[in-house]
GUMIVO-551307 format. One record per atom (N, C-alpha, C, CB): residue in three letters; x negated, y, z. Coordinates in steps of 0.02 Angstrom, whole numbers, plus 50000, padded with zeros to 5 digits. Atoms other than C-alpha are relative to their C-alpha. Glycine has a CB too. Example, Ala and Ser with C-alpha at 12.3 -4.5 7.8 and 13.67 -1.06 7.14 Angstrom:
ALA499554994150000/ALA493854977550390/ALA499555006050000/ALA500505000150062/SER500424994149997/SER493164994750357/SER500395005550037/SER499805002349929/
END
This chain:
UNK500724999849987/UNK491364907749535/UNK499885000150074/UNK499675006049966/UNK500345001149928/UNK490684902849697/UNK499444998250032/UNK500214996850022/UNK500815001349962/UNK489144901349801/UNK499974997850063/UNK499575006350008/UNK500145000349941/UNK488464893849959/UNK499535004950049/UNK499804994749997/UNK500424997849967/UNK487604905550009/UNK500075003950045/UNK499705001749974/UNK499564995550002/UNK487914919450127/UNK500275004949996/UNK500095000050011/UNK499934992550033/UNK488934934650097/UNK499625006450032/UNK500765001950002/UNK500094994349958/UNK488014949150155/UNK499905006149940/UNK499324998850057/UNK499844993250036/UNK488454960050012/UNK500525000549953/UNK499465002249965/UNK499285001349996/UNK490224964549984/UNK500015005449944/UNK500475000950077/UNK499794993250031/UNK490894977049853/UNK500784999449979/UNK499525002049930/UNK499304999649999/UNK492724980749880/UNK500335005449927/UNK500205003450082/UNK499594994250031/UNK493864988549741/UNK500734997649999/UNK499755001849921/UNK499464999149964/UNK495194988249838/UNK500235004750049/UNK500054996050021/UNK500084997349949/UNK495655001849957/UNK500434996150063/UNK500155006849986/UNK499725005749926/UNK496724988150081/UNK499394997250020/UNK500604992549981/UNK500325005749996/UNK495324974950053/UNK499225004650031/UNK500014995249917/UNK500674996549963/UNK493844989950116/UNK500375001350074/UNK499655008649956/UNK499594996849944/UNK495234991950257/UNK499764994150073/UNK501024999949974/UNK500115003949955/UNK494954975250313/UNK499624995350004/UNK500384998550012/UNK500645000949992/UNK493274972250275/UNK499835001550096/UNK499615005649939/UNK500294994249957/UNK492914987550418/UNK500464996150065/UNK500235009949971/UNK499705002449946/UNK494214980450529/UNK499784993350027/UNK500644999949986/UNK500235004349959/UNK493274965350554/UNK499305000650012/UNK500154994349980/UNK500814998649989/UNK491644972950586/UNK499604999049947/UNK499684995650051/UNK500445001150068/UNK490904968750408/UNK499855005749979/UNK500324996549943/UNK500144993250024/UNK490514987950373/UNK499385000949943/UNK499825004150066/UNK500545004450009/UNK488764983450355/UNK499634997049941/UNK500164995850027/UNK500005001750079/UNK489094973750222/UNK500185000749940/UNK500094997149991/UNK499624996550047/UNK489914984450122/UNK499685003449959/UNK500415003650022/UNK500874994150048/UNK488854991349980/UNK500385004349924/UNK499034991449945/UNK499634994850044/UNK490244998349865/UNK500804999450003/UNK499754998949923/UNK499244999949983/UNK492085002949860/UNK500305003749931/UNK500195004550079/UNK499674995650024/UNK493305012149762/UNK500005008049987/UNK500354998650026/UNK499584991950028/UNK493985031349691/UNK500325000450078/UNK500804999549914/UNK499384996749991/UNK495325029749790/UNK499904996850107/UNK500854995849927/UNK500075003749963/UNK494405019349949/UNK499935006850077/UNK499384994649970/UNK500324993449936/UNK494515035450114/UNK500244994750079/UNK500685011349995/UNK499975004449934/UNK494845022750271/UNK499724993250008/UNK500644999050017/UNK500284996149951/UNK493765021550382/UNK499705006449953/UNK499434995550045/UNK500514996150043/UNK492935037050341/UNK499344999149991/UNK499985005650016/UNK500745001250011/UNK491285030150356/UNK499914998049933/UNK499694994750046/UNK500235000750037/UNK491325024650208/UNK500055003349943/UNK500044996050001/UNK499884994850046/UNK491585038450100/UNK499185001349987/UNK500495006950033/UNK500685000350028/UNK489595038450089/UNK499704994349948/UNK499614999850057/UNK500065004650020/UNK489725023150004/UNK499945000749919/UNK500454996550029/UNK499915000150075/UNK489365021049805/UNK500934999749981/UNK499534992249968/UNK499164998750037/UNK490975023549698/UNK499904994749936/UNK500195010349963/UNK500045006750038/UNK491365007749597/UNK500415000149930/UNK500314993950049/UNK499684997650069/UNK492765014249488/UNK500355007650011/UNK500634994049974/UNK499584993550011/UNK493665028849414/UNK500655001749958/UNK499595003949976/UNK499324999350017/UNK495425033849356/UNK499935001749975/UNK500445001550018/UNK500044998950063/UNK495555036149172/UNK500665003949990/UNK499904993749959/UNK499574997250035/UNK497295043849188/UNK499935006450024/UNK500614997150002/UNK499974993949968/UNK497565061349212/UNK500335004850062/UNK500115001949963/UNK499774997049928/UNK498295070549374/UNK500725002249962/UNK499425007650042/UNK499514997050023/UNK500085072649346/UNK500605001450031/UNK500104997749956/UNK499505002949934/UNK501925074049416/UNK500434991649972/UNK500795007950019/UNK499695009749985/UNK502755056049454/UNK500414999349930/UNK500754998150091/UNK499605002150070/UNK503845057149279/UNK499625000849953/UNK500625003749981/UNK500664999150052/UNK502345061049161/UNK499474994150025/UNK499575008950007/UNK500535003349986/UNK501235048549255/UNK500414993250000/UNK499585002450066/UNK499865008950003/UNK502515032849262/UNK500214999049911/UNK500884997050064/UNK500015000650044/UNK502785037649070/UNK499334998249957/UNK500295004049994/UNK500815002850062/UNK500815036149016/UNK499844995750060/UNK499125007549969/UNK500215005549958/UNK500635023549162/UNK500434994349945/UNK500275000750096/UNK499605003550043/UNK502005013649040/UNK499824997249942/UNK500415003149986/UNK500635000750067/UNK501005015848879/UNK499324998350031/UNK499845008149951/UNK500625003849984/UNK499585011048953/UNK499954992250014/UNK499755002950056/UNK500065003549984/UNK500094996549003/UNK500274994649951/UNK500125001150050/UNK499625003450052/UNK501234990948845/UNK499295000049931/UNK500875005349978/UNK500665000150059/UNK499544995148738/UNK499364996050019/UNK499705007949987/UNK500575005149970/UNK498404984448851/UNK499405004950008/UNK499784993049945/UNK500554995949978/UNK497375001248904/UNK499964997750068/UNK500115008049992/UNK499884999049922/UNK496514999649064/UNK500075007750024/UNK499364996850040/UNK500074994149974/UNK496705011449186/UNK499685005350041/UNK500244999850010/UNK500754998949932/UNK495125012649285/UNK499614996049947/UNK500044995050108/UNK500865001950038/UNK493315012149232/UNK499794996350088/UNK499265010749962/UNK500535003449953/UNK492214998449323/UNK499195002050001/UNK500034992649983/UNK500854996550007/UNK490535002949346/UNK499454992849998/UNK499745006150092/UNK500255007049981/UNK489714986649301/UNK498905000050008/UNK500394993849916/UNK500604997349983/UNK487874994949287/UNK500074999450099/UNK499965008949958/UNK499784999549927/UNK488344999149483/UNK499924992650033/UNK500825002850004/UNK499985005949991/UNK488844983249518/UNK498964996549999/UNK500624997549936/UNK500845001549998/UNK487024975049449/UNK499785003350046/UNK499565001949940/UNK500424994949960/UNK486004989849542/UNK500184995450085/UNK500395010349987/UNK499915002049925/UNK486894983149709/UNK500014994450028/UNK500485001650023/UNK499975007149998/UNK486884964649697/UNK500274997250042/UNK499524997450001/UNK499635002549962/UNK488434960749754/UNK500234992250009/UNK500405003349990/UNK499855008949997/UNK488714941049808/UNK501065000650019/UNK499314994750102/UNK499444999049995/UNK490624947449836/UNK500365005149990/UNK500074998950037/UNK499664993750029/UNK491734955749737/UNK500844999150043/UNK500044999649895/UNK499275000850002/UNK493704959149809/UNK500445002149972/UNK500225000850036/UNK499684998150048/UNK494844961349714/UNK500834996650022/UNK499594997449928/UNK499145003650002/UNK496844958449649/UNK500274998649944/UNK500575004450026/UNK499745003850071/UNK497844951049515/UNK500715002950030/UNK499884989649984/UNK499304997650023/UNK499504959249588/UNK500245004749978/UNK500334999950031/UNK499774994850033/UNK499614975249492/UNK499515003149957/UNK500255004450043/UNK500494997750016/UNK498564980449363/UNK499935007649998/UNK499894997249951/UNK500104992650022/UNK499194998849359/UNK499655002350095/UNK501015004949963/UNK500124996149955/UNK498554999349560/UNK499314998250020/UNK500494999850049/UNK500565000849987/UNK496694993849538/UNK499794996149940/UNK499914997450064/UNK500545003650049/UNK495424986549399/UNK500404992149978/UNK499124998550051/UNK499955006550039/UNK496014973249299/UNK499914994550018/UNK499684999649957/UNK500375006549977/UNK495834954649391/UNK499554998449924/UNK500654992650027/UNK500365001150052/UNK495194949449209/UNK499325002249988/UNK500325001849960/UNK500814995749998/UNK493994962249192/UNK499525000650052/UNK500065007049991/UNK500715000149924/UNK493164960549371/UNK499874992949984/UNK500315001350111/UNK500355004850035/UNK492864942749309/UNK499534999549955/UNK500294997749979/UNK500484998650024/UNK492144947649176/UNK499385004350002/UNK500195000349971/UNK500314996149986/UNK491104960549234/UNK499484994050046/UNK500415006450029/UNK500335001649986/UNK490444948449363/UNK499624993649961/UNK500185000450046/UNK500515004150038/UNK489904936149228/UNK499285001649985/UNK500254999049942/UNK500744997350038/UNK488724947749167/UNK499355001250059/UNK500175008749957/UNK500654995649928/UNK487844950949347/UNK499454992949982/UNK500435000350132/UNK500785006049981/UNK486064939849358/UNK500174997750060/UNK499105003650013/UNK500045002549918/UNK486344936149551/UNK501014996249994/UNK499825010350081/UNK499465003849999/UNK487874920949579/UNK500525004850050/UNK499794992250027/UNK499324994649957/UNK489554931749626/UNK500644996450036/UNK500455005449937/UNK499375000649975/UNK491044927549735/UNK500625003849973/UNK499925001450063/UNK499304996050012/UNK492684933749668/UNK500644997750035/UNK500184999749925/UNK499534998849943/UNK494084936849773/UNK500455001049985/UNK499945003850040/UNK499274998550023/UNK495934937549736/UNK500305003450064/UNK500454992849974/UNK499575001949931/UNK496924945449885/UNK500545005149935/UNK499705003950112/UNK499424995850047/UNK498684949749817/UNK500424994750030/UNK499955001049901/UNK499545002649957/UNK499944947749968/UNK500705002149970/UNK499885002450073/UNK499244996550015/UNK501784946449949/UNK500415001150064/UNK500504995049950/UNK499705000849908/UNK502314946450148/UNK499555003450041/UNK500014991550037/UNK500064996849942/UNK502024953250287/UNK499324994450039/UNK500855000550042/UNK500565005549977/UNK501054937150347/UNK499424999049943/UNK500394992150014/UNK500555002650066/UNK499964934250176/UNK499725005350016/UNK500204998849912/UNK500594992849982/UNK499314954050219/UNK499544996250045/UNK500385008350050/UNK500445002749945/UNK498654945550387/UNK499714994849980/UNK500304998450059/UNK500355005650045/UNK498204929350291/UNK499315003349993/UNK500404998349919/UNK500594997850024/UNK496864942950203/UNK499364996850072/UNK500105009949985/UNK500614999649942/UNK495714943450380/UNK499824992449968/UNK500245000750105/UNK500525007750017/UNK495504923250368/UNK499804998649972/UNK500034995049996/UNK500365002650043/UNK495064920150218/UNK499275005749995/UNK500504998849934/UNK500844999050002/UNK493734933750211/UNK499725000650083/UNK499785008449952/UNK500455002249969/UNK493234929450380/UNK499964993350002/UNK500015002250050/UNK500465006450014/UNK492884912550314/UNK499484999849954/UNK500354994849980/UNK500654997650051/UNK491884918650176/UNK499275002750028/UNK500275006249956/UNK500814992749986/UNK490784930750300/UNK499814997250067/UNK500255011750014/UNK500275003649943/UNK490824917850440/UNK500065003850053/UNK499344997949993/UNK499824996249947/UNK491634929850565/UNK501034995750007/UNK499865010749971/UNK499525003649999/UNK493254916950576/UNK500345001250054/UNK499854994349992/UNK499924998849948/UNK493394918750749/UNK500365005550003/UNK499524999850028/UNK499954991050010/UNK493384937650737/UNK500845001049978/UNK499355003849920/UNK499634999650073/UNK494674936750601/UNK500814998450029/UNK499654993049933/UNK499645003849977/UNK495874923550684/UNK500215006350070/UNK499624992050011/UNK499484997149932/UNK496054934750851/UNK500265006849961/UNK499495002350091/UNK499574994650017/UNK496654951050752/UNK500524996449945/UNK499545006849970/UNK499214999450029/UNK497744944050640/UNK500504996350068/UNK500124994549909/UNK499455004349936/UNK498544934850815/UNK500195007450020/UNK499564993750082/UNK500024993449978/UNK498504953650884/UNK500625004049948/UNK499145003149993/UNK499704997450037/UNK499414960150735/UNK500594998449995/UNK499764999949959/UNK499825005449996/UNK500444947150706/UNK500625002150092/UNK499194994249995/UNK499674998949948/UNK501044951150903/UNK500445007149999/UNK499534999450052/UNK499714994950011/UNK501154969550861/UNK500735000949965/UNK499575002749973/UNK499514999850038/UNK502444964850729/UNK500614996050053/UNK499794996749926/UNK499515004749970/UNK503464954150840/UNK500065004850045/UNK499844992450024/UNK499604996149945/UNK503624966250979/UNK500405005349983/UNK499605002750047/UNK499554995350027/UNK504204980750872/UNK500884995849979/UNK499545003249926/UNK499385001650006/UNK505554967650806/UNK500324995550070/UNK500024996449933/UNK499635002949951/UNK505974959950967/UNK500335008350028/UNK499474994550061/UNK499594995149974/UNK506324979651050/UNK500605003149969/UNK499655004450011/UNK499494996250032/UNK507404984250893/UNK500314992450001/UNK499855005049922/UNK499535007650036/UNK508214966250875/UNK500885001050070/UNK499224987850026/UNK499164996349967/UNK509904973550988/UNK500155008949991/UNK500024998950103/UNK499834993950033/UNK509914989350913/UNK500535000549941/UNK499415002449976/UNK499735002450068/UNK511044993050757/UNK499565001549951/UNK500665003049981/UNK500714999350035/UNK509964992950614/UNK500245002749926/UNK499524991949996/UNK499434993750078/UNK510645006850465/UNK499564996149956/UNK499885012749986/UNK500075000750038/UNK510425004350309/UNK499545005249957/UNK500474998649993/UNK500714996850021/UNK508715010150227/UNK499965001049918/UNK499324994650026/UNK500265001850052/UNK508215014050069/UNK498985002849972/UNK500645002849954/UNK500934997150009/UNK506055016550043/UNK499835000749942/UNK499374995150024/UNK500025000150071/UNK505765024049884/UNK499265001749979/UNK500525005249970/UNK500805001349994/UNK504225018649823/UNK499735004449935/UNK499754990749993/UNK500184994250049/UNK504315031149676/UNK500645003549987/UNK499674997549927/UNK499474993049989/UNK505355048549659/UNK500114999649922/UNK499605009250037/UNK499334998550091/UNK505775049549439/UNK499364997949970/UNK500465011249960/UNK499495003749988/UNK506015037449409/UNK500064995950067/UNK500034996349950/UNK500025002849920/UNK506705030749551/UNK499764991849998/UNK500885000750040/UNK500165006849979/UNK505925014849618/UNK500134997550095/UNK499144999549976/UNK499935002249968/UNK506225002349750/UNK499564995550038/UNK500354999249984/UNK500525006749994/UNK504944994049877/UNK500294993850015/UNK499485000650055/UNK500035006749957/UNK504614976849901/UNK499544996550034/UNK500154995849971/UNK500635005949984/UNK503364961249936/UNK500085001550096/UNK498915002949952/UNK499895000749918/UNK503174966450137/UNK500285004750025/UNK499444999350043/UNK499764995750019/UNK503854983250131/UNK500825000150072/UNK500074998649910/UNK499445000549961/UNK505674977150166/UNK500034996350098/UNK500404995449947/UNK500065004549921/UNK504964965750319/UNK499885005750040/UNK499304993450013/UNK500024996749951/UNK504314980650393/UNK500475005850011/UNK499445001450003/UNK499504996949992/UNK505974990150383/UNK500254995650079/UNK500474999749927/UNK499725004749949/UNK506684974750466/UNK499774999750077/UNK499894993549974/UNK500215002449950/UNK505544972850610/UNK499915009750032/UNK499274993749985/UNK500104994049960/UNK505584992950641/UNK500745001750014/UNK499575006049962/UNK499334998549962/UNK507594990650672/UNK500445003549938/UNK499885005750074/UNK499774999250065/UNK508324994250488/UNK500184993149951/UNK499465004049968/UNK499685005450059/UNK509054985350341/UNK499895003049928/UNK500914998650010/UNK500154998550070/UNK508234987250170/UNK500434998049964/UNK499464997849976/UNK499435004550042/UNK509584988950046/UNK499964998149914/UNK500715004550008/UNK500215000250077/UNK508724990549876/UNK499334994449980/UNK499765008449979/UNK500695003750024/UNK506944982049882/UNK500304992850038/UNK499075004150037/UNK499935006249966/UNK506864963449931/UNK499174996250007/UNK500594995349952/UNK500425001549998/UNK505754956050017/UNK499494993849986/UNK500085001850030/UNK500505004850048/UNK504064944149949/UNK500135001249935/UNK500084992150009/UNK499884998550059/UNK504784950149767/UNK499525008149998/UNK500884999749986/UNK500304994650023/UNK504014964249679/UNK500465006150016/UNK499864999149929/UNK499624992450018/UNK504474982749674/UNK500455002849954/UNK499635003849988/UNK499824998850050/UNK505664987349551/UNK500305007049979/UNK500314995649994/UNK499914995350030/UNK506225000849438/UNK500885001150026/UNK499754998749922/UNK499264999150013/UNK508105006249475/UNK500205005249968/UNK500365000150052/UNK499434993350032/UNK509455018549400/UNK500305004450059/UNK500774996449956/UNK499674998049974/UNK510195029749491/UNK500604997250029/UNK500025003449973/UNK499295003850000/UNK511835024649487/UNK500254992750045/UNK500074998049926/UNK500245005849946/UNK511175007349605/UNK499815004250058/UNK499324995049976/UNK499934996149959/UNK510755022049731/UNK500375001650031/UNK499915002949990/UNK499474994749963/UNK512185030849741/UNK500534994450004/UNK500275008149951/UNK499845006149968/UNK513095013149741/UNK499664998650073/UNK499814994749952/UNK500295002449958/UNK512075007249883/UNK499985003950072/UNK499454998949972/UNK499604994049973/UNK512345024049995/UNK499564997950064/UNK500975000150003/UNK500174999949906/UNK511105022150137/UNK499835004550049/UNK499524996650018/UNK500014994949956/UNK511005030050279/UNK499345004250010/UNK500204997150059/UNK500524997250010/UNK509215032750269/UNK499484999749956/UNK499834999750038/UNK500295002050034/UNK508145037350150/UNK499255001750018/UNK500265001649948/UNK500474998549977/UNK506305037350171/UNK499424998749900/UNK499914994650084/UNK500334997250044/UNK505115043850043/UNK499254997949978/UNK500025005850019/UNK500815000849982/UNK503355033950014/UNK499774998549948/UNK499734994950050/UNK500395001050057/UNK502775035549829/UNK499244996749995/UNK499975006049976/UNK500415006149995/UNK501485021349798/UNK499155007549990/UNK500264991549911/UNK500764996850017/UNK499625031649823/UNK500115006850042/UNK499825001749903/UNK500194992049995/UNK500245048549899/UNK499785000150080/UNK500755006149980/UNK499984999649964/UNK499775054550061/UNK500755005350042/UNK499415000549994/UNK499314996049951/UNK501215065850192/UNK499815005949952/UNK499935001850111/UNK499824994450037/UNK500805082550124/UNK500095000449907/UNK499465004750025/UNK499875001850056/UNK500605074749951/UNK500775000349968/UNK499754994350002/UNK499505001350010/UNK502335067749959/UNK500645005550019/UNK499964994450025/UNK499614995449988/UNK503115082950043/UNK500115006549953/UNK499815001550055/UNK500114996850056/UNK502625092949895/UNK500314998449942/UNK499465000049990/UNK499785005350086/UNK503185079949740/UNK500955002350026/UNK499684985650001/UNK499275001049989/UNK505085079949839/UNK500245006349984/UNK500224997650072/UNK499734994650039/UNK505185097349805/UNK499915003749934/UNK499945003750031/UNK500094998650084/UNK504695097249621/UNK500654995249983/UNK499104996949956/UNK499435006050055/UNK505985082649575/UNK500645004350013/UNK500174989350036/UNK499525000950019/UNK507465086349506/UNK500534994750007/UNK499875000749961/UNK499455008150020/UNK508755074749575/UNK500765001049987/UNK500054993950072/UNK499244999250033/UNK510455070549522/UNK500595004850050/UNK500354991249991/UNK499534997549957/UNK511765081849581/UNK500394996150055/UNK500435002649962/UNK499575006949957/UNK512735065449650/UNK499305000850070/UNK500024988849935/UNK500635002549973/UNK511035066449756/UNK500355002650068/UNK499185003249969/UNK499684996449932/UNK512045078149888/UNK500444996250026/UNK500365006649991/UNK499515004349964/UNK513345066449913/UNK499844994350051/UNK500364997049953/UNK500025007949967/UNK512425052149971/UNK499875000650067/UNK499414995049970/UNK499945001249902/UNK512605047150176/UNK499305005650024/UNK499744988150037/UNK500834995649953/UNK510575051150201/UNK500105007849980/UNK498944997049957/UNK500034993350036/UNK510745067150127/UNK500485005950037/UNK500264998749922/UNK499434995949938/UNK512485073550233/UNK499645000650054/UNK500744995950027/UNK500214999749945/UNK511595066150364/UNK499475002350037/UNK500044996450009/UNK500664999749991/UNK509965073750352/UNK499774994050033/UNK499825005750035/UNK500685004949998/UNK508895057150361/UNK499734999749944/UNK500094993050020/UNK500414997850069/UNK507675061550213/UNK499424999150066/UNK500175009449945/UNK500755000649965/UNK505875056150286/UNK499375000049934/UNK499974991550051/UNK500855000150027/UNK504155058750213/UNK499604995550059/UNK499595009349997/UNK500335002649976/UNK502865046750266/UNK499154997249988/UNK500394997150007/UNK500704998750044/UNK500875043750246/UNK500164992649964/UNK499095000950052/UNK499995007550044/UNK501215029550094/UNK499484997249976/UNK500335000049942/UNK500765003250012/UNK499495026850057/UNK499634995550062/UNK499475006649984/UNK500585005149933/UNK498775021750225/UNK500524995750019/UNK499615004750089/UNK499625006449967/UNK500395012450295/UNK500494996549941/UNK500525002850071/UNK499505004250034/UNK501385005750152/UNK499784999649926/UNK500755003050007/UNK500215002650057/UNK500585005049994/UNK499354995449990/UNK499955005049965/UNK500185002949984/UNK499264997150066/UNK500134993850015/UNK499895002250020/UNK499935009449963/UNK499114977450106/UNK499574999750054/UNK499684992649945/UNK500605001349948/UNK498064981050259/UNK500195000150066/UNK499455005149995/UNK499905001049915/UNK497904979350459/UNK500475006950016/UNK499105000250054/UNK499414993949985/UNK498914996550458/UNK500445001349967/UNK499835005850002/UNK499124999850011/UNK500474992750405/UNK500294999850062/UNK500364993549956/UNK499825000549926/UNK500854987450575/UNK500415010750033/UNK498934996950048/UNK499754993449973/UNK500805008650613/UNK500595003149931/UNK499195006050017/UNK499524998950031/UNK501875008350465/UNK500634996550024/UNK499854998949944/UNK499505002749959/UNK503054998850565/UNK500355003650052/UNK499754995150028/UNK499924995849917/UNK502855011050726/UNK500245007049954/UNK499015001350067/UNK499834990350059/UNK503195026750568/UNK500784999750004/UNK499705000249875/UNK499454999050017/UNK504815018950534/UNK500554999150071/UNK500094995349939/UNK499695002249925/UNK505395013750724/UNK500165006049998/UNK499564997150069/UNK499984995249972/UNK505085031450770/UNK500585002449950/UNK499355003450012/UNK499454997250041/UNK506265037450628/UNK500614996749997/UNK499815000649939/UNK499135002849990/UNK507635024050654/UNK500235001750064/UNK500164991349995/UNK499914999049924/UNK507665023950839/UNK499635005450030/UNK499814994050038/UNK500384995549951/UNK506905040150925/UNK500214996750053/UNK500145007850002/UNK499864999649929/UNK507815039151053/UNK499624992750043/UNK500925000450007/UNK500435004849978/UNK506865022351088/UNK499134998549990/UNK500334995249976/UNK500944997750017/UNK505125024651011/UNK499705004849997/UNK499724998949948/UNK500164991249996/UNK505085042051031/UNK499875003549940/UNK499355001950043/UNK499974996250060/UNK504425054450903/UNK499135001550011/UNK500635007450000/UNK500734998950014/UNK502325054050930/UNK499825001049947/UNK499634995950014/UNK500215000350051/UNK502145052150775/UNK500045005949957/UNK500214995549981/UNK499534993850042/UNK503105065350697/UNK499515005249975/UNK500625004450054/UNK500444993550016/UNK501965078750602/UNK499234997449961/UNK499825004450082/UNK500375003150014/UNK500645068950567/UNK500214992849959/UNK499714999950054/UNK499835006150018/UNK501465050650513/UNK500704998949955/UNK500034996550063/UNK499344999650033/UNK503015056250443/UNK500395005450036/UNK500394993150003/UNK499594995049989/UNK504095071650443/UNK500745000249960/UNK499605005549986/UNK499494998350058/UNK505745075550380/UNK499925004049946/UNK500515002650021/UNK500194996250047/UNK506065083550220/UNK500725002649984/UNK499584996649944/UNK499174998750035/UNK507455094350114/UNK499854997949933/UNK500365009049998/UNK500085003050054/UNK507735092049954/UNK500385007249945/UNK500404991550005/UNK499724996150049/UNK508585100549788/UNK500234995649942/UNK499545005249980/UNK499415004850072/UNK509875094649655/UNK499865002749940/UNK500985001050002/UNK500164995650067/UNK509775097149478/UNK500885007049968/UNK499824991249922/
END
């Protein structure tokens, strides 16, 4: 569904895609967002578009009814399509790459059938590091801020290249980013690129492919030197909390990161579970934790801290 007309009323349910609305000055036009939408904070005054139907739980109770939910064809978020009408949005954004991490692509289709006023629907659902930055152009061709659009993803785009040009004569350990604690999971899609370009070597996720589920046993095979901790949605004290509820495998002491104390917590919601203009400082999270001694430790306390752990 498309229109000529133009956009000046946006409703994101996405929290990347309200990321980089705001980042190109479209604020403005922003007339509804997400549950889960807190950056910038301005827009936390903003209408609330959907809501999370599952219940608050820990990471092995929530990827088990996240499972059934998804093998029974439940959604997992309420749309607010009343909402929607009331605000007469000419642009919805949206994604089709995960249905357990936002509204249904299907159902935001259908939802905007039903609006009276002609809707824009929006797919962003990057698998790279470059398709994230892709997002700016295409919706600043939609909102006619192109220009705008074109010089930050060049900006970004540079950011990423200088982090991997300063680590590109460094040695670059062997990483593993676990994008969920029990069961264990592995990131991917851009994930591994920004290991790469912060002076590391992702040894489990791969990158432009999806995230996947592993076993243990591919872990403690794989033996890397560092592990870093960024469950898909949590924030730093979130995630510093969940590591000391899990139960991990006794083998869990043996492995390199673990002798070696490199165990990191990091904010996984704003820099890496995200598809937005701040991955980039998810780039500068993991520099600082491969290389101090070259990117220093600013970050530290705020962006990512170490952690301990406990065996079963």
């Amino acid at each position: 569904m498309h229109t000529e007309k133009e956009i000046t009323r946006i409703a994101s349910l996405l929290p990347s895609a309200t990321e980089l609305v705001c980042a190109l000055g479209l604020q403005d036009r922003l007339v509804g967002v997400t549950h889960e939408c807190d950056y910038p904070p301005e827009v936390a005054c903003l209408p609330r578009l959907t809501e999370r139907l599952l219940p608050q739980s820990d990471p092995k109770s929530l990827d088990s009814l996240v499972t059934q939910a998804v093998h029974t064809h439940r959604s997992l978020y309420h749309l607010d399509i009343d909402a929607l009408e009331r605000l007469d949005v000419d642009l919805i954004l949206t994604q089709e790459l995960c249905d357990v991490c936002a509204v249904a692509y299907d159902e935001v289709v259908a939802a905007a059938r039903l609006l009276h006023a002609p809707t824009t629907v929006v797919s962003l659902e990057p698998q790279t590091l470059e398709q994230v930055f892709e997002q700016l152009d295409l919706i600043g061709r939609l909102c006619g801020v192109e220009d705008w659009a074109k010089a930050l993803h060049a900006k970004l785009r540079q950011r990423v290249a200088a982090y991997a040009e300063q680590s590109s004569a460094l040695a670059h350990p062997s990483v593993y980013v676990m994008e969920w604690l029990d069961p264990p999971w592995a990131a991917g899609h851009w994930v591994p690129e920004m290991v790469a370009a912060a002076g590391g070597q992702e040894v489990l996720g791969k990158a432009g492919l999806p995230s996947r589920r592993i076993d243990w046993e591919e872990l403690f095979a794989a033996n890397p030197q560092y592990i870093v901790f960024a469950p898909c949605g949590y924030d730093l004290a979130g995630i510093v909390e969940e590591v000391q509820r899990v139960a991990f495998p006794k083998r869990w002491s043996m492995l390199r990161a673990v002798r070696e104390e490199h165990l990191y917590a990091v904010q996984a919601s704003a820099y890496f579970s995200r598809p937005g203009s701040r991955v980039v400082d998810g780039i500068a999270t993991l520099a600082e934790i491969l290389h101090p001694e070259v990117f220093g430790t600013d970050r530290q306390g705020q962006d990512w801290v170490p952690v301990t752990f406990r065996c079963a």
